[in-house]
MDTraj code that builds the backbone (N, CA, C; nanometers):
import mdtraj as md
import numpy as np

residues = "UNK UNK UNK UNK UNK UNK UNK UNK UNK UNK UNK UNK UNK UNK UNK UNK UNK UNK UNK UNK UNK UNK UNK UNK UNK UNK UNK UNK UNK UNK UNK UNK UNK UNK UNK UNK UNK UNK UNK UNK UNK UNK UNK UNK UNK UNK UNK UNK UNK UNK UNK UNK UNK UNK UNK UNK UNK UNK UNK UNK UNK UNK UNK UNK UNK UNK UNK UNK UNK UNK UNK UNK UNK UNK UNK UNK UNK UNK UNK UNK UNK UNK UNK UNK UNK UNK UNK UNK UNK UNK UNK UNK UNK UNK UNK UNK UNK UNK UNK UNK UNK UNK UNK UNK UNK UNK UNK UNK UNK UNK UNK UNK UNK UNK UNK UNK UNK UNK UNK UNK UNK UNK UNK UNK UNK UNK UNK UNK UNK UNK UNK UNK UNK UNK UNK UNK UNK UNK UNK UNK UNK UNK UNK UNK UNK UNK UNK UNK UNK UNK UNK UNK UNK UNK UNK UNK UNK UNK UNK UNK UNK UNK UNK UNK UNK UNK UNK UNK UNK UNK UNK UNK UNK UNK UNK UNK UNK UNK".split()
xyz = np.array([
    [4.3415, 1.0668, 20.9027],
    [4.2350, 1.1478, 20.8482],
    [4.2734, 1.2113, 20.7156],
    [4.3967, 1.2237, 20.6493],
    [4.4676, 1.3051, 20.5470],
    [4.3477, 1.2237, 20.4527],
    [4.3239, 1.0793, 20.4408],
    [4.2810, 1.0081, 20.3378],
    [4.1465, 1.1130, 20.2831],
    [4.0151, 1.1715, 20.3466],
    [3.9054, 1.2036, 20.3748],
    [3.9217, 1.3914, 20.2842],
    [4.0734, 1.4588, 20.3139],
    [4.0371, 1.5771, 20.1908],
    [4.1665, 1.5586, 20.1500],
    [4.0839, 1.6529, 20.0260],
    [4.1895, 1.6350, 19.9055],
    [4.2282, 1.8303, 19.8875],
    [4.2580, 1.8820, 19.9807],
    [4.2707, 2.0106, 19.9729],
    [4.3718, 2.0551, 20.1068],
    [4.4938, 1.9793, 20.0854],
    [4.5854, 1.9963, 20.2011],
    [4.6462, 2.1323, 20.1909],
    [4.6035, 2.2030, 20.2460],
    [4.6727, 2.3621, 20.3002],
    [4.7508, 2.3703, 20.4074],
    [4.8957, 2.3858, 20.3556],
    [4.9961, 2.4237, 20.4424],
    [4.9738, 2.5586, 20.5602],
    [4.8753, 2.6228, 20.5618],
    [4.8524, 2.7052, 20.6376],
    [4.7627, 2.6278, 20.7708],
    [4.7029, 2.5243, 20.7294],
    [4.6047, 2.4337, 20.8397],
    [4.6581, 2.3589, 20.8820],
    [4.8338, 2.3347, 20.8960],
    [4.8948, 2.2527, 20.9844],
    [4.9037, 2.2681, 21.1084],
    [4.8730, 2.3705, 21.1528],
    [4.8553, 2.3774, 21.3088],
    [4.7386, 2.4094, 21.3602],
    [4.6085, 2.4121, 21.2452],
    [4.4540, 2.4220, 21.2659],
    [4.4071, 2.3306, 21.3573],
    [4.2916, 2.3640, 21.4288],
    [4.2015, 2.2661, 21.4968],
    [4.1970, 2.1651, 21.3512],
    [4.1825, 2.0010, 21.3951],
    [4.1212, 1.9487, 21.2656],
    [3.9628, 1.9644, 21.1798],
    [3.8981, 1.9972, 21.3138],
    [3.7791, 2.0460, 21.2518],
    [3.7324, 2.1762, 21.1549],
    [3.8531, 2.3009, 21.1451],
    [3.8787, 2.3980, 21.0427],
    [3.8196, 2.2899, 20.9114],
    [3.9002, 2.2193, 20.9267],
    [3.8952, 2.0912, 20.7590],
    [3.7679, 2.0654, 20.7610],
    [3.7714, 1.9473, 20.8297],
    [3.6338, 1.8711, 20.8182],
    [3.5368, 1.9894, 20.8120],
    [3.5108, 2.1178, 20.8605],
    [3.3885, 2.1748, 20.8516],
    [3.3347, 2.2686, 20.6836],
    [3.4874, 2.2223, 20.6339],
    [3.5267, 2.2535, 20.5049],
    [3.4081, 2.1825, 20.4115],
    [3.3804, 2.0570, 20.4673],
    [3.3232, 2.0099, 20.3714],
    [3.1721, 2.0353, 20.3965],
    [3.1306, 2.0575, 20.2767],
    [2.9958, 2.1370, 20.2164],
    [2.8514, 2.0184, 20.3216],
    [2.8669, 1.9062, 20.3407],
    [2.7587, 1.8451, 20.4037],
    [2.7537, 1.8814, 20.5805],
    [2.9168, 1.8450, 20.6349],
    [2.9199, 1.8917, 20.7719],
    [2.8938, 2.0135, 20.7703],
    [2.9102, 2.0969, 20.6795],
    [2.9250, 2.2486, 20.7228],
    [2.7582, 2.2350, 20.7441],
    [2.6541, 2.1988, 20.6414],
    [2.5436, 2.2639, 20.6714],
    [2.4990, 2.2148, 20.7602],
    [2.5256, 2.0831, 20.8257],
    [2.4327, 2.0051, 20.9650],
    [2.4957, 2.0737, 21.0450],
    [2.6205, 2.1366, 21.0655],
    [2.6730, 2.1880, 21.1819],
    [2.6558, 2.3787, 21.1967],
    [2.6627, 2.4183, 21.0969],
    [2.6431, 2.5645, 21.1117],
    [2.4503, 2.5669, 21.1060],
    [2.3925, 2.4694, 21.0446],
    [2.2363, 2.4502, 21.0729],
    [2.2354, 2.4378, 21.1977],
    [2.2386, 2.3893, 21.2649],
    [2.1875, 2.3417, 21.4054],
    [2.2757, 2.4547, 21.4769],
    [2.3787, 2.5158, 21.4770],
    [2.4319, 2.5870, 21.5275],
    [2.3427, 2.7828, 21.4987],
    [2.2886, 2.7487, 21.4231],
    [2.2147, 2.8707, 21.3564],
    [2.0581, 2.8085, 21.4089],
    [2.0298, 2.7850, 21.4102],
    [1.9153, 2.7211, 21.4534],
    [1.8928, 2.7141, 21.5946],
    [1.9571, 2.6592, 21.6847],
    [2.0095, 2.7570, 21.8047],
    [1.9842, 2.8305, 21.8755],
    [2.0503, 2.9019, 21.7855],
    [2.0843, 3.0451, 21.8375],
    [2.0021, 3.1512, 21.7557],
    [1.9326, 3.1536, 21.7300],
    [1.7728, 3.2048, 21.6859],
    [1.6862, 3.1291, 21.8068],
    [1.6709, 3.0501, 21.8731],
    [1.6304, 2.9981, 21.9557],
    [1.6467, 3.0996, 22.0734],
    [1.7740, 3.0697, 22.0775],
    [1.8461, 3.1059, 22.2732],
    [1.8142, 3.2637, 22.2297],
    [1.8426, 3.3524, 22.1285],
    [1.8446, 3.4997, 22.1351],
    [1.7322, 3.5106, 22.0721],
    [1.6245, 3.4474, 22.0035],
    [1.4564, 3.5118, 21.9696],
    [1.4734, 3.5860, 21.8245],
    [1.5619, 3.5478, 21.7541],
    [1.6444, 3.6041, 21.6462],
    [1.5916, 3.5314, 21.5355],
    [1.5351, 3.5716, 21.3987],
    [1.5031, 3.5060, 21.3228],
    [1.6018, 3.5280, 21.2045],
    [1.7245, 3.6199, 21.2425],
    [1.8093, 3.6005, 21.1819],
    [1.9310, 3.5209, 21.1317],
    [1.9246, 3.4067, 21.2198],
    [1.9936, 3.2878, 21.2508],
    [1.8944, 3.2087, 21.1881],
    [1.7701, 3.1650, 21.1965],
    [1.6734, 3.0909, 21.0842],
    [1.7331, 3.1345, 20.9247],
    [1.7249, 3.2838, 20.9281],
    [1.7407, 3.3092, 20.7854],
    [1.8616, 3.2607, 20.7113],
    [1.9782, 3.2994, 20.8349],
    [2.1312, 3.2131, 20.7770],
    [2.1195, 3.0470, 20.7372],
    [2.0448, 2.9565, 20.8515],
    [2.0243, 2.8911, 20.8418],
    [1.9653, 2.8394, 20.6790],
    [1.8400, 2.9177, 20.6402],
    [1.7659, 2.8890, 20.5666],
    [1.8717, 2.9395, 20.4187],
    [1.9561, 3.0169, 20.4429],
    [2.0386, 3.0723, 20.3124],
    [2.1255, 2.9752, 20.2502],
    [2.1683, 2.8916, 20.3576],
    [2.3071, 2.7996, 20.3446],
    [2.2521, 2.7005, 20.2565],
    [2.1210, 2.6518, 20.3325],
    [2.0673, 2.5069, 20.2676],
    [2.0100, 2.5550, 20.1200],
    [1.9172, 2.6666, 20.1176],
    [1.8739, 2.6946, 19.9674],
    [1.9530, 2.6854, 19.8689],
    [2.0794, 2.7596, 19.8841],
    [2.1888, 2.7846, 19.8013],
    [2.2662, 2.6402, 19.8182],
    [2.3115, 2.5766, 19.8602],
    [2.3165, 2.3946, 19.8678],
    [2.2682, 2.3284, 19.8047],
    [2.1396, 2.3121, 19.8111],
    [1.9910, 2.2148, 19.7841],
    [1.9289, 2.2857, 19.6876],
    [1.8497, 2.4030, 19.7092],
    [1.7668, 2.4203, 19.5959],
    [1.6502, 2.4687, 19.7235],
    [1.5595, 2.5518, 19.6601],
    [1.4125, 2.6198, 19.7914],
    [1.3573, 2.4789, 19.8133],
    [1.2835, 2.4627, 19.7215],
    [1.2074, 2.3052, 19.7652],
    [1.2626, 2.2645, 19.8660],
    [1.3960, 2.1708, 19.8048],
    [1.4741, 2.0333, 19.9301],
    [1.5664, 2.1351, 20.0544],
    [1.5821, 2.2209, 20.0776],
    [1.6156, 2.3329, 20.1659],
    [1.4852, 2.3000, 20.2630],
    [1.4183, 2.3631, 20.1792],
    [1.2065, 2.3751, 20.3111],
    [1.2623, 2.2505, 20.3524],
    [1.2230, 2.1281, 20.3020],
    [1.1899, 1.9513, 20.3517],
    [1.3219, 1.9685, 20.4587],
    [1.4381, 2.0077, 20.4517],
    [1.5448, 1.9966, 20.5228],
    [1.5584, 2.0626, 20.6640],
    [1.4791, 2.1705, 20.6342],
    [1.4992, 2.2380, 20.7081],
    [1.3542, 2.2723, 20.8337],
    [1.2896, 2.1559, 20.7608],
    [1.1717, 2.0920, 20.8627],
    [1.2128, 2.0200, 20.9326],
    [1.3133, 1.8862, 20.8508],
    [1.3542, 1.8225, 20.9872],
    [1.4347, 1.8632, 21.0740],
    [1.5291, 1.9766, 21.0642],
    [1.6320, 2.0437, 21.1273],
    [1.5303, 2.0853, 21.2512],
    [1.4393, 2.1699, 21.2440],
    [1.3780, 2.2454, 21.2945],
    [1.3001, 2.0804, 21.4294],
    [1.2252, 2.0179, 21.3534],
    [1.1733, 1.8713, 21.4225],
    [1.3011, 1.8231, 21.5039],
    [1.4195, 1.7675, 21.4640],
    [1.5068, 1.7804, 21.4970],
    [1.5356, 1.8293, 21.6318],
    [1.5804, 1.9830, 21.6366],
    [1.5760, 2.0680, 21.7641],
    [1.4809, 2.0566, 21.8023],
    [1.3592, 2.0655, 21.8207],
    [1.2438, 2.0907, 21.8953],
    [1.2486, 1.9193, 22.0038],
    [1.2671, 1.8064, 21.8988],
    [1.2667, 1.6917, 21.9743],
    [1.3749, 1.6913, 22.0973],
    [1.4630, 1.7607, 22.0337],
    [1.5822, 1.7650, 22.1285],
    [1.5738, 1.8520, 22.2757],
    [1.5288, 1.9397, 22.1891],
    [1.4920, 2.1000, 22.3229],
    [1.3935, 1.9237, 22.4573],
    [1.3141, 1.8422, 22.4089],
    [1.2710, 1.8226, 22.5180],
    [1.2867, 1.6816, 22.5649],
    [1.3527, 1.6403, 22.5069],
    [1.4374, 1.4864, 22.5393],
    [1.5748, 1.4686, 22.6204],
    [1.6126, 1.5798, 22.5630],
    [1.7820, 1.6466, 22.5943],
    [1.7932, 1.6096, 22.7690],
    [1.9208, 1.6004, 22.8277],
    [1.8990, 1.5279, 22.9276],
    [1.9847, 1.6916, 23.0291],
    [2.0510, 1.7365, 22.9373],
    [2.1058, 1.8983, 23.0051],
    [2.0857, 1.9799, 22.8909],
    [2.1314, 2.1294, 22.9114],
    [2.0934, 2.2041, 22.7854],
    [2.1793, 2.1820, 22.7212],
    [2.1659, 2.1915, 22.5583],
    [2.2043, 2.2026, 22.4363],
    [2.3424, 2.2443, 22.4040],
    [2.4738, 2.2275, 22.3957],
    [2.5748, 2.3201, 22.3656],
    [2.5954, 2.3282, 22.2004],
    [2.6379, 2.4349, 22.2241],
    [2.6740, 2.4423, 22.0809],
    [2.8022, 2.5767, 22.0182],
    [2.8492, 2.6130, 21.9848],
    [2.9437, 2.7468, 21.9418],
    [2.8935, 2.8049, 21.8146],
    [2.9155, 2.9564, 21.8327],
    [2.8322, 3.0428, 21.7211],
    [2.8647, 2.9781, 21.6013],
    [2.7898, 3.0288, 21.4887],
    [2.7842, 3.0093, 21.3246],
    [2.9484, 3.0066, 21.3080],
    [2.9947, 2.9426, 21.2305],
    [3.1082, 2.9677, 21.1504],
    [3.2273, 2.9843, 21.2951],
    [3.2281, 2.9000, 21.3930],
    [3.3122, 2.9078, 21.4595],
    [3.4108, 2.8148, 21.4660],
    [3.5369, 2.7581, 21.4626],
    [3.6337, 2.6427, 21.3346],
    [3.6366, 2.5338, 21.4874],
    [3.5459, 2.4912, 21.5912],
    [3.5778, 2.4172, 21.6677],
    [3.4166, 2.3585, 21.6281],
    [3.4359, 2.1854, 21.7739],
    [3.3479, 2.1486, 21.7666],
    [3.3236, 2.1128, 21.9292],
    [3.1933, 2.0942, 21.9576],
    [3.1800, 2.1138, 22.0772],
    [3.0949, 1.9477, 22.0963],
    [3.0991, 1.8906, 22.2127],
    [3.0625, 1.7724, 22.2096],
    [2.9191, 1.7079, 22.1699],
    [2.8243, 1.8039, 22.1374],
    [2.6633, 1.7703, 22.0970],
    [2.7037, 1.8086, 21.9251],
    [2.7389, 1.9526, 21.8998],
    [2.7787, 1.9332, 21.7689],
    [2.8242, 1.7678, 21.6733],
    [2.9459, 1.7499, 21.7731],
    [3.0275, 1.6123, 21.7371],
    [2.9013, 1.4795, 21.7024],
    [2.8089, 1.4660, 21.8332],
    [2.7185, 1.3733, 21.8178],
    [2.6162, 1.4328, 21.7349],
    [2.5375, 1.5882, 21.6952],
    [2.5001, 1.5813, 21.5487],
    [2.5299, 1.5106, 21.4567],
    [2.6388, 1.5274, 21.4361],
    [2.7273, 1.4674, 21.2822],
    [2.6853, 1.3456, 21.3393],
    [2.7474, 1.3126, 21.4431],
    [2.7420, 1.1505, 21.4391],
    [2.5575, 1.0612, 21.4322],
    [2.4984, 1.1659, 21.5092],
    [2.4000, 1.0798, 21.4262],
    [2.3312, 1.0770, 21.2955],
    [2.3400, 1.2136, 21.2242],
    [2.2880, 1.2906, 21.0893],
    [2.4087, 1.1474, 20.9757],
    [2.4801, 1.1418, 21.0052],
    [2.6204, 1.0389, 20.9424],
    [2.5083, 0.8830, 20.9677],
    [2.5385, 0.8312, 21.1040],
    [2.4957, 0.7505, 21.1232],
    [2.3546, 0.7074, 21.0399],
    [2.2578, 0.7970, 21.0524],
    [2.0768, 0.7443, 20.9368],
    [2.1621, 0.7681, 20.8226],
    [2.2585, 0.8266, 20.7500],
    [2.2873, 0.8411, 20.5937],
    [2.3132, 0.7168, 20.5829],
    [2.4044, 0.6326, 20.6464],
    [2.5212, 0.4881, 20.6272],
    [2.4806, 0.4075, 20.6807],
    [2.3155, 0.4345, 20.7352],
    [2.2884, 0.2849, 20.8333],
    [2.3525, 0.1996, 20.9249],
    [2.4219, 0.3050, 20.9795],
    [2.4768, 0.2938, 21.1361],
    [2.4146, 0.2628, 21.2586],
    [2.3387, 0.1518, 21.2769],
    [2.2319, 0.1877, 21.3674],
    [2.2935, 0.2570, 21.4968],
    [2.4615, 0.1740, 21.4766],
    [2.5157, 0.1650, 21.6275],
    [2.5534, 0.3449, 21.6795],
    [2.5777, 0.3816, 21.5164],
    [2.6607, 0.5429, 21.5489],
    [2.5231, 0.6222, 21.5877],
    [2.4306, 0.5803, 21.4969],
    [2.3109, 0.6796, 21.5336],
    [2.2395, 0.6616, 21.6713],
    [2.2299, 0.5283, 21.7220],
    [2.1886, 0.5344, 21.8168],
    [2.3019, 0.6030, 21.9538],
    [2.4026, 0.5621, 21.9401],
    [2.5212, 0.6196, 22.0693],
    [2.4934, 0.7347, 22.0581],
    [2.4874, 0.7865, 21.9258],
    [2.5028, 0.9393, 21.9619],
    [2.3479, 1.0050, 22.0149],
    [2.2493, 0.9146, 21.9910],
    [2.1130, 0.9726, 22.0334],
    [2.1301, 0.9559, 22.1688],
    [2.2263, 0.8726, 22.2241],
    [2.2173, 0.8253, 22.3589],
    [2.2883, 0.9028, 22.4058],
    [2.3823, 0.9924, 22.4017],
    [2.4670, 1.1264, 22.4157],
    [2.3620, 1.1872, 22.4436],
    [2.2972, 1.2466, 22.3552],
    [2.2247, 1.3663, 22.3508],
    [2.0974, 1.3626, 22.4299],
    [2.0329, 1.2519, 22.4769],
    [1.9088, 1.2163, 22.5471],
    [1.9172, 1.0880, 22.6451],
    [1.8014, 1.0970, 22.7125],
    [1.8024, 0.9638, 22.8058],
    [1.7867, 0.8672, 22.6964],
    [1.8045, 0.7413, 22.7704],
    [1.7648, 0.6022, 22.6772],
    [1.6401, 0.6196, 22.6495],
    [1.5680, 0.6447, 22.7175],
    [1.4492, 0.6094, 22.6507],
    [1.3843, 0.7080, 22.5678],
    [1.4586, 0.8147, 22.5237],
    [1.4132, 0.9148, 22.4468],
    [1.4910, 0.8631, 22.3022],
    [1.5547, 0.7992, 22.3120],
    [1.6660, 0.7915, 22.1825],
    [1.5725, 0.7056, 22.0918],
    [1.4881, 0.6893, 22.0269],
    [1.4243, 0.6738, 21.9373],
    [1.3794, 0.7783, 21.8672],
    [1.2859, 0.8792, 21.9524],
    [1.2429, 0.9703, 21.9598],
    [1.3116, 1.0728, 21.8800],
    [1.4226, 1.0926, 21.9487],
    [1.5355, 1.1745, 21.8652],
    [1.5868, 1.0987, 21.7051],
    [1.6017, 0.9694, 21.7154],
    [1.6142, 0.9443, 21.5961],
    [1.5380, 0.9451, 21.4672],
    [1.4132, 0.9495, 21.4999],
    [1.2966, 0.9814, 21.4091],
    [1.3026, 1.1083, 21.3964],
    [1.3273, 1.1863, 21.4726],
    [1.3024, 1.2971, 21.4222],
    [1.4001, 1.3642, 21.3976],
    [1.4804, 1.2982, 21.3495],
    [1.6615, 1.3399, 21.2836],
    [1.6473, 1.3127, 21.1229],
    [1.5502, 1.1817, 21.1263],
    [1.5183, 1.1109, 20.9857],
    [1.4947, 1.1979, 20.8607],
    [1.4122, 1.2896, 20.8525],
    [1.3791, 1.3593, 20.8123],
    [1.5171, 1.4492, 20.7311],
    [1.5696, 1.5058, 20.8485],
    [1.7165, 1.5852, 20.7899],
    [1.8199, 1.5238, 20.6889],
    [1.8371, 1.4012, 20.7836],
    [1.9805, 1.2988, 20.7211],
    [1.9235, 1.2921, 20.5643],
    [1.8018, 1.2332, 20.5564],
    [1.7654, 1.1761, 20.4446],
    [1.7155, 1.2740, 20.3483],
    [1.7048, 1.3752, 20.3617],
    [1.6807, 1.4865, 20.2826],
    [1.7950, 1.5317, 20.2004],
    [1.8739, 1.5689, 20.3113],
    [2.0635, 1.6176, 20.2464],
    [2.1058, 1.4651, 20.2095],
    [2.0778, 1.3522, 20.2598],
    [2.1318, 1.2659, 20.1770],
    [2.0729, 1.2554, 20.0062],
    [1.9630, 1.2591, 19.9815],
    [1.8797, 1.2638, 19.8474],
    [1.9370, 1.3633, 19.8009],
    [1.9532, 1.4688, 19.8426],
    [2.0329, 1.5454, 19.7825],
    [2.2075, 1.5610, 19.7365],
    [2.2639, 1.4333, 19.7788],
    [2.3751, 1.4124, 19.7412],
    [2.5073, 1.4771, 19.8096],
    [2.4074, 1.5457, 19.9899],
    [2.5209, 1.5830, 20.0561],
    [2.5565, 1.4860, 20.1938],
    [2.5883, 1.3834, 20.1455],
    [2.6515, 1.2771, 20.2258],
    [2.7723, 1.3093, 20.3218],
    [2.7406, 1.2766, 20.4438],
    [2.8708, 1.3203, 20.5293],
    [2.9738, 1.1930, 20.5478],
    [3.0512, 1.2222, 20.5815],
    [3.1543, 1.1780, 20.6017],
    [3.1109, 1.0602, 20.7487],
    [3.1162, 0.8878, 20.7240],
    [3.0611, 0.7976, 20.8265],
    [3.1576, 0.8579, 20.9746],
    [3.0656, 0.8297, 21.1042],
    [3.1223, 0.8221, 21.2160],
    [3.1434, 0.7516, 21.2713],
    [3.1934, 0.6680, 21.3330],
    [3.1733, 0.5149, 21.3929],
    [3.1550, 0.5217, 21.5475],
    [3.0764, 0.4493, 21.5523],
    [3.0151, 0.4425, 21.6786],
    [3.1593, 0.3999, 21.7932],
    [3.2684, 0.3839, 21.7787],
    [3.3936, 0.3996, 21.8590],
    [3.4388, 0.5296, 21.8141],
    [3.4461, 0.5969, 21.7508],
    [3.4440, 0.7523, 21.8002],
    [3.3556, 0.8178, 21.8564],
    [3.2144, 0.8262, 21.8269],
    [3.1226, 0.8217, 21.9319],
    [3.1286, 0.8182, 22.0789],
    [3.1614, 0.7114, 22.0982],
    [3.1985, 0.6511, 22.2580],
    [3.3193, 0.7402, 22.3257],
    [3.4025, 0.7637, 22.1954],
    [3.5479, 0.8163, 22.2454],
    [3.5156, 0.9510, 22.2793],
    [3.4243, 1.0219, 22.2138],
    [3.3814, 1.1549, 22.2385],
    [3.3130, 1.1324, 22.3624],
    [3.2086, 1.0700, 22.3901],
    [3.1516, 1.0218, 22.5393],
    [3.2569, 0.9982, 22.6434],
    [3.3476, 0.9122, 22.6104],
    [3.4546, 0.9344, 22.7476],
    [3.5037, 1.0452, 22.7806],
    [3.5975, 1.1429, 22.6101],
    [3.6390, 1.2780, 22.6371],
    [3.5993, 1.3425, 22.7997],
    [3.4359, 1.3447, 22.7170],
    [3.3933, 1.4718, 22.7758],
    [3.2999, 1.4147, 22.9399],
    [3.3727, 1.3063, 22.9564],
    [3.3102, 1.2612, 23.0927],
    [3.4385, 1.2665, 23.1800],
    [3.5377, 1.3299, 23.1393],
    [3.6261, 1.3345, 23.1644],
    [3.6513, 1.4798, 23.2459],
    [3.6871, 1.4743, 23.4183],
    [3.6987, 1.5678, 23.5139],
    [3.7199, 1.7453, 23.4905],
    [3.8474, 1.6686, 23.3524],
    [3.8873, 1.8285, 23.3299],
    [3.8384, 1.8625, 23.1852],
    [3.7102, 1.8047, 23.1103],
    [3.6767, 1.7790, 22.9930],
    [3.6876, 1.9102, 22.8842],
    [3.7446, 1.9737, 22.8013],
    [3.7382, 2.0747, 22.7402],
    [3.5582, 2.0767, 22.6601],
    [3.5620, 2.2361, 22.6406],
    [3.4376, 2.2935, 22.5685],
    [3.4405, 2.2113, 22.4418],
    [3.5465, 2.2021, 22.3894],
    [3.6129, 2.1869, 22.2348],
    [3.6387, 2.0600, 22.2301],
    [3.5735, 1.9351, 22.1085],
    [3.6989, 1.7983, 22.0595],
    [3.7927, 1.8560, 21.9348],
    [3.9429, 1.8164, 21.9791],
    [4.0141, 1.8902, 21.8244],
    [4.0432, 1.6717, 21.8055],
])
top = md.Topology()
chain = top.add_chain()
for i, resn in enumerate(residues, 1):
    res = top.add_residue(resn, chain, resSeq=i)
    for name in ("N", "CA", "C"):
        top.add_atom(name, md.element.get_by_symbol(name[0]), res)
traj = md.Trajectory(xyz[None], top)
């Protein structure tokens, strides 16, 4: 993974790896978005919208922020009812990743790079089969917004995908993938 940043800090040698990766300006906003998004949800808080809505403006610009942050919003809502258990996720700005987070990226990655395989596994994580279209359309919107905007994430491959699916099917499965 060293190949992917160019900002090696001797203090993040014993960091979760995701400290890094969340470093970068595209994961940060699909993951602290949906993580803020959330949780304005679960607590009735429109102050978590507003974080939400601060990150992407100042990113993007008001315009491509709104469009982004429609599909974010389409996004969750598809999810809130496709979802096959509830939603996990860890507060704003928290340096781990939790296994729906992980398949965010992986499918928001997957529509940027035309992954069908990453976007679909990970829709298949997050929902029954037969919802995983469903969810992918209405992911479309997001990926391709921050992608036009030139915040391209970092590809996932649909064998990490899977590998995150075994993880966490796994007896003693942690909250956290490091």
């Amino acid at each position: 993974m060293r190949m992917f940043f160019d900002d090696d800090d001797p203090k993040d040698a014993d960091a979760c790896p995701a400290v890094r990766y969340l470093r970068r300006e595209p994961e940060n906003l699909v993951v602290n978005g949906y993580r803020s998004w959330i949780l304005g949800l679960v607590e009735r808080d429109a102050a978590h919208w507003e974080q939400a809505w601060n990150a992407h403006a100042r990113s993007l610009g008001s315009e491509a922020a709104r469009i982004a942050l429609d599909g974010l919003q389409e996004l969750v809502r598809t999810l809130g009812v496709c979802a096959t258990c509830p939603l996990r996720f860890h507060k704003p700005d928290t340096g781990h990743l939790c296994r729906d987070e992980c398949l965010i990226l992986g499918l928001i990655a997957g529509l940027q790079h035309g992954d069908e395989d990453a976007a679909w596994q990970s829709a298949t994580g997050l929902s029954c089969a037969a919802k995983c279209g469903q969810v992918m359309a209405a992911s479309g919107t997001y990926a391709f917004s921050l992608k036009h905007a030139d915040r391209v994430l970092l590809p996932v491959p649909a064998a990490a995908i899977r590998d995150i699916e075994l993880q966490s099917a796994q007896p003693n499965a942690n909250t956290t993938l490091h």
